[in-house]
C-alpha positions in Angstrom: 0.0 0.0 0.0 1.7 3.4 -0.6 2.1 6.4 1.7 -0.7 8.4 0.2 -3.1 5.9 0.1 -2.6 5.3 4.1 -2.1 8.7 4.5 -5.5 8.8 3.1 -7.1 6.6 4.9 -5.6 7.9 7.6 -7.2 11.4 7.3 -10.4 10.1 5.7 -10.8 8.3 9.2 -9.9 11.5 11.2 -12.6 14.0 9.5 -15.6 11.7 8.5 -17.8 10.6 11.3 -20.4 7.8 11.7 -20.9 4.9 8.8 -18.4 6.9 6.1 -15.3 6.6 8.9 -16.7 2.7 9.7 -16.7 2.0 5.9 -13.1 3.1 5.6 -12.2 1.8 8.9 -13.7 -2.1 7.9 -11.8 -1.4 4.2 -8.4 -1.0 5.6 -9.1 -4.0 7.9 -10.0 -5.8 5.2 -6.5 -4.8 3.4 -4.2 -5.7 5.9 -5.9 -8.8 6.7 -5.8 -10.1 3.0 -1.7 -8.9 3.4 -1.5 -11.1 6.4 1.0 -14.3 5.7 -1.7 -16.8 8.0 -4.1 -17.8 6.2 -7.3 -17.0 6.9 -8.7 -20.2 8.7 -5.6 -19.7 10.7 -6.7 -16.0 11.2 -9.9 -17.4 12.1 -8.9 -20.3 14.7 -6.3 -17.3 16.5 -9.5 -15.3 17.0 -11.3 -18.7 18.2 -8.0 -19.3 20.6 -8.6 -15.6 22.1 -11.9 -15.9 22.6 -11.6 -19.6 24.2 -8.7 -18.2 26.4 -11.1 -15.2 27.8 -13.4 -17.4 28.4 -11.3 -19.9 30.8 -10.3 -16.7 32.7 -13.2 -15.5 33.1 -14.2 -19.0 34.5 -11.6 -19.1 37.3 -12.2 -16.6 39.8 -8.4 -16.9 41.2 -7.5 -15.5 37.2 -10.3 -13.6 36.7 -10.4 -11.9 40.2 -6.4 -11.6 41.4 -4.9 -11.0 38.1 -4.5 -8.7 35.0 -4.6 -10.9 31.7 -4.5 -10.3 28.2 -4.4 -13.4 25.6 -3.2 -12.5 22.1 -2.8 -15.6 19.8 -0.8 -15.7 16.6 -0.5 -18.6 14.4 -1.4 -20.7 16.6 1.3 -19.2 19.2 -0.7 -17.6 22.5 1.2 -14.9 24.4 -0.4 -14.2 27.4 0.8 -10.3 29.1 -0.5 -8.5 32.5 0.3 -9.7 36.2 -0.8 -11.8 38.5 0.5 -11.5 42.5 1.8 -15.1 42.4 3.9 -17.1 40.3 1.5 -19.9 41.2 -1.5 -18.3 39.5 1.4 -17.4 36.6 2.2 -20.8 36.0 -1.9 -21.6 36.6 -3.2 -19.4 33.9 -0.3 -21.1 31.7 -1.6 -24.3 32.4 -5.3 -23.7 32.3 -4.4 -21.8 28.5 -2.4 -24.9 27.3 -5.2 -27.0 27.9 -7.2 -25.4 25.1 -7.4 -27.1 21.2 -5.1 -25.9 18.5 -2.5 -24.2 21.1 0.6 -25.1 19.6 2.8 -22.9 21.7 2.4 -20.5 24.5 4.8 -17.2 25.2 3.6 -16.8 29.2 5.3 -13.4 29.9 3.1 -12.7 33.1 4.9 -10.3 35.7 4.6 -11.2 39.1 2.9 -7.6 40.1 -0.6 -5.5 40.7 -1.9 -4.7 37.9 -1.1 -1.9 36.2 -3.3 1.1 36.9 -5.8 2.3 34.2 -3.5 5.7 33.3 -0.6 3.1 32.6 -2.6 0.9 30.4 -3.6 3.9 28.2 0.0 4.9 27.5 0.1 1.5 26.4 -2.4 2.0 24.0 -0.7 5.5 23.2 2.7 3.3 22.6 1.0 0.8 20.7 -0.2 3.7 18.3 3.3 5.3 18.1 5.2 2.1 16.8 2.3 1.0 14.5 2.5 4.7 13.0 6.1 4.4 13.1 6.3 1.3 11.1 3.4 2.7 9.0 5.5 5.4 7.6 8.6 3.6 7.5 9.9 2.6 3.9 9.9 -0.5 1.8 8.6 -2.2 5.3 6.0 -4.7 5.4 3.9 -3.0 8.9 0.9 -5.1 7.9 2.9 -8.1 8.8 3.7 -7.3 12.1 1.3 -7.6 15.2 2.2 -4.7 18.1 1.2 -5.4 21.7 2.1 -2.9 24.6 2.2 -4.2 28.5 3.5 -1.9 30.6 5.8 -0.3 28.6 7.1 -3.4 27.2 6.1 -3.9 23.4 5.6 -7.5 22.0 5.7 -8.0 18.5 4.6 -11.1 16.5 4.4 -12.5 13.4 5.6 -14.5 10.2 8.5 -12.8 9.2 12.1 -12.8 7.8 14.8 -12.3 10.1 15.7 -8.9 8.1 12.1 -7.9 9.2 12.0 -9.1 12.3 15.9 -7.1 12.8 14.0 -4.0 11.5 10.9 -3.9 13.4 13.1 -4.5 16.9 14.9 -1.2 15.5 11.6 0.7 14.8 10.3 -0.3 18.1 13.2 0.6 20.4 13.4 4.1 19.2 9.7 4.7 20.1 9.6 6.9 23.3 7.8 5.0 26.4 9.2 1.8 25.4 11.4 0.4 28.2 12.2 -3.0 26.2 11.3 -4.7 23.0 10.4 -8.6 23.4 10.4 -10.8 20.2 7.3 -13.6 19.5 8.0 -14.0 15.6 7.8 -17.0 13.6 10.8 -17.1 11.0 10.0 -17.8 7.5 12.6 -17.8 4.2 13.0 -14.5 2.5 9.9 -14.2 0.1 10.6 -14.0 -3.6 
């Protein structure tokens, strides 16, 4: 996609309001999800993993009620962020999230802490933002690719990628301000012809 047309979007988004911004909004989904190297049952089953993985939280009220916890699933791969005050309920919620069908790998990078407080999880989202915008507007690199998750301060990035991608998204994410440490959940694939 080139930089006018997502600078386009971009504004488009900013100035319309109602079902014009939606309708551009769903359109540029739609784009980076047909530029996304999963496939799309796999797209599909990751949203299914998420949804399962809520779900068994919410179930357990030692998760549910003593800990922070986000599930994000890529290919298959389920990285589970936030805190919980033990490293017994840590290793718990890794266990319970295991347990689920087409889990082929899990990333638990719980901190053993409170939970973040609600002004720290919007600078999150504010960080998220930067490094997606970041990678966005940063030549010849393939942003759709990449999936950015902030906890904390601490950005996550997954995908299917080359190592030359991956090398350049670390890069692009450490010179973000706010981040205090870049974690790597990619995939390696070959170098695409």
């Amino acid at each position: 996609m080139s930089h006018y047309l997502k600078l386009v979007l971009l504004v488009g988004c900013v100035f319309l309001s109602g079902c014009e911004s939606l309708l551009i909004a769903g359109a540029a989904t739609g784009a980076v999800a047909s530029q996304d190297r999963r496939t799309v049952p796999t797209q599909l089953e990751d949203q299914n993993i998420e949804l399962k993985s809520l779900s068994t939280i919410f179930k357990n009220d030692d998760l549910w009620g003593d800990a922070n916890i986000d599930v994000v699933s890529f290919n298959n791969t389920v990285l589970l962020i936030g805190q919980t005050p033990t490293a017994e309920l840590k290793e718990k919620a890794g266990v319970e999230i295991k347990k689920i069908a087409k889990v082929k790998k899990l990333l638990n990078q719980l901190r053993i802490a409170a939970p973040i407080s609600f002004f720290a999880s919007r600078n999150d989202e504010f960080i998220t933002a930067k490094v997606k915008s970041s990678m966005l507007f940063t030549e010849d690199f393939p942003s759709s690719k990449i999936k950015v998750i902030t906890e904390n301060s601490e950005v996550f990035l997954m995908g299917l990628v080359t190592q030359s991608e991956a090398s350049q998204a670390v890069e692009i994410a450490r010179n973000v301000g706010g981040v205090t440490k870049v974690i790597k959940a990619f995939e390696y694939i070959e170098n695409e012809q």
